[in-house]
N, CA, C and O of each residue as an XYZ file, in Angstrom:
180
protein
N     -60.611   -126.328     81.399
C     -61.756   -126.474     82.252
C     -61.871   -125.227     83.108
O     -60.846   -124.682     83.517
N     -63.262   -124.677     83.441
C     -62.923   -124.017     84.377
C     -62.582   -124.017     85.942
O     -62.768   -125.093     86.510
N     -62.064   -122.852     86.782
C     -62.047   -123.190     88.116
C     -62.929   -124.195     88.915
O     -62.415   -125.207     89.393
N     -64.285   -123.914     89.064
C     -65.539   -124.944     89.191
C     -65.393   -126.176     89.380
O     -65.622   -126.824     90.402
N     -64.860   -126.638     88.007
C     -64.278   -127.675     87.195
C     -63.226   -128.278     88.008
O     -63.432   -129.163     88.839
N     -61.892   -127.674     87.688
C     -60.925   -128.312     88.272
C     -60.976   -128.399     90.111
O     -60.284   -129.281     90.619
N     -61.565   -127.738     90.784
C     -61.792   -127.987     91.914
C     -62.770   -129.061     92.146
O     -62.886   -129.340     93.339
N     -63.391   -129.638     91.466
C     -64.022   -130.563     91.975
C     -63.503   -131.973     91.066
O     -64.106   -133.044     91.127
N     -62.222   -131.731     90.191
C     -61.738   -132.509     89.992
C     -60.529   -133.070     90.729
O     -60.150   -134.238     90.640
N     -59.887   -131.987     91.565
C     -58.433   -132.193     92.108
C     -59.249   -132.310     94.008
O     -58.491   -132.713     94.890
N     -60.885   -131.893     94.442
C     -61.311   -131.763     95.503
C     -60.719   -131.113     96.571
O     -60.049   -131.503     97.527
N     -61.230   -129.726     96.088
C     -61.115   -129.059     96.951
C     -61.787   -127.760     96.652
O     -62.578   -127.802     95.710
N     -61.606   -126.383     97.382
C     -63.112   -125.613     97.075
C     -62.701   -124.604     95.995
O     -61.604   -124.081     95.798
N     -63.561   -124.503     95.516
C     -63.299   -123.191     94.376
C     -62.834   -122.091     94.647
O     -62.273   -121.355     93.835
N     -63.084   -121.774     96.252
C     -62.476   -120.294     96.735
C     -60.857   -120.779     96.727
O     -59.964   -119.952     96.540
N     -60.553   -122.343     96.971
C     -58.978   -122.198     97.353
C     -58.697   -122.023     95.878
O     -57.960   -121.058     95.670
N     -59.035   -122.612     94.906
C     -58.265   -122.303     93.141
C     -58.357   -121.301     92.733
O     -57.468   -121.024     91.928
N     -59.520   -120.078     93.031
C     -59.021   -119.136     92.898
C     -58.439   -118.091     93.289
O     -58.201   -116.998     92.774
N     -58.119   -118.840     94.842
C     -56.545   -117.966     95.699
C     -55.702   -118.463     94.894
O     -54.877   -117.595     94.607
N     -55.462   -119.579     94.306
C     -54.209   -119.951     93.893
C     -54.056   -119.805     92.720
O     -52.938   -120.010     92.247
N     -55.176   -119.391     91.859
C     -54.859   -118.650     90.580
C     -54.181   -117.522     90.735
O     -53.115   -117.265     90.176
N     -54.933   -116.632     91.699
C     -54.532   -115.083     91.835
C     -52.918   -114.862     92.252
O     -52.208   -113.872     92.073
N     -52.584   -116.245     92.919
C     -51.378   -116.205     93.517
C     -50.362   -116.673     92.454
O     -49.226   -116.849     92.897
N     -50.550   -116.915     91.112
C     -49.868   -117.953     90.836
C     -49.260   -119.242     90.266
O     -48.578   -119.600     89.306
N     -50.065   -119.932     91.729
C     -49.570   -121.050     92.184
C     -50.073   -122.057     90.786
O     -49.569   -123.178     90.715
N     -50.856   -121.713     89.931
C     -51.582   -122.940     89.154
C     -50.676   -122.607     87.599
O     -50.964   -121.591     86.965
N     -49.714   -123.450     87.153
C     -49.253   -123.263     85.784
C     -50.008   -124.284     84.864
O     -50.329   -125.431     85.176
N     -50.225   -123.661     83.693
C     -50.806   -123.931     82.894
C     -52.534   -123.239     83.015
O     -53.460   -123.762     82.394
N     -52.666   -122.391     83.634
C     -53.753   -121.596     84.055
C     -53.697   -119.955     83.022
O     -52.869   -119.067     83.220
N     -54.716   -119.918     82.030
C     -55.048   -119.050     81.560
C     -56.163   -118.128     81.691
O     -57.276   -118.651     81.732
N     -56.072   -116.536     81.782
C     -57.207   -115.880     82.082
C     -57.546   -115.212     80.555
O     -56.737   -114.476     79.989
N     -58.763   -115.550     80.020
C     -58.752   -114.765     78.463
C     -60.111   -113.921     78.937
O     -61.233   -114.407     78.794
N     -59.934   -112.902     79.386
C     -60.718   -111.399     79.616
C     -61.042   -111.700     81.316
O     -60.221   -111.739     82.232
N     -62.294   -111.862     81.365
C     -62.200   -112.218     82.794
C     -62.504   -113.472     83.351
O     -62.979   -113.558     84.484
N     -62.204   -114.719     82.456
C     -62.750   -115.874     82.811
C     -61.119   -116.622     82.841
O     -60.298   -116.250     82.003
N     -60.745   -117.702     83.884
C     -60.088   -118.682     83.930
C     -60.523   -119.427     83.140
O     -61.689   -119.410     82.746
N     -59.192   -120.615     82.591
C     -59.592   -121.290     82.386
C     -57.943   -122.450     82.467
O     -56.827   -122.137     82.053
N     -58.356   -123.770     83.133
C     -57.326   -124.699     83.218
C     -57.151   -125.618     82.556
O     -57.978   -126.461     82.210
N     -55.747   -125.533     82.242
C     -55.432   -127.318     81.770
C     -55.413   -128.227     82.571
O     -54.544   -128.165     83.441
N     -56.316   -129.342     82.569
C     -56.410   -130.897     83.569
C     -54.799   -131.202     83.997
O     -54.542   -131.806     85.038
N     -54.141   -130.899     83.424
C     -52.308   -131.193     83.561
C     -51.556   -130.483     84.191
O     -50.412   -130.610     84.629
N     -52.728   -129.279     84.206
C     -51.730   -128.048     84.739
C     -50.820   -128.766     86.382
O     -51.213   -129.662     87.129
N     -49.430   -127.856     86.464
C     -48.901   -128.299     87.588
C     -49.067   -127.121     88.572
O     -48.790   -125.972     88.229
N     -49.399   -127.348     89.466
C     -49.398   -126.663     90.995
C     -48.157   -126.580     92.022
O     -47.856   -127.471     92.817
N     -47.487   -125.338     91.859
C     -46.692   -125.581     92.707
C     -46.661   -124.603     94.218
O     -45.838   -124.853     95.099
């Protein structure tokens, strides 16, 4: 799914998922060129 996506699935704002992409923090988070994209499962740590 994308960022968009999973932020309004887990509620919360798109600017924080993609601090926490950039940081990281989101496993199971893939970037294929310049687009994210998440697994619903992914774990956050």
């Amino acid at each position: 799914m994308s960022p968009e996506e999973y932020a309004k699935y887990m509620g919360v704002s798109r600017v924080t998922i993609y601090r926490m992409l950039r940081d990281g923090r989101i496993e199971g988070a893939l970037k294929i060129g310049r687009q994210w994209r998440i697994d619903p499962n992914a774990r956050v740590t």
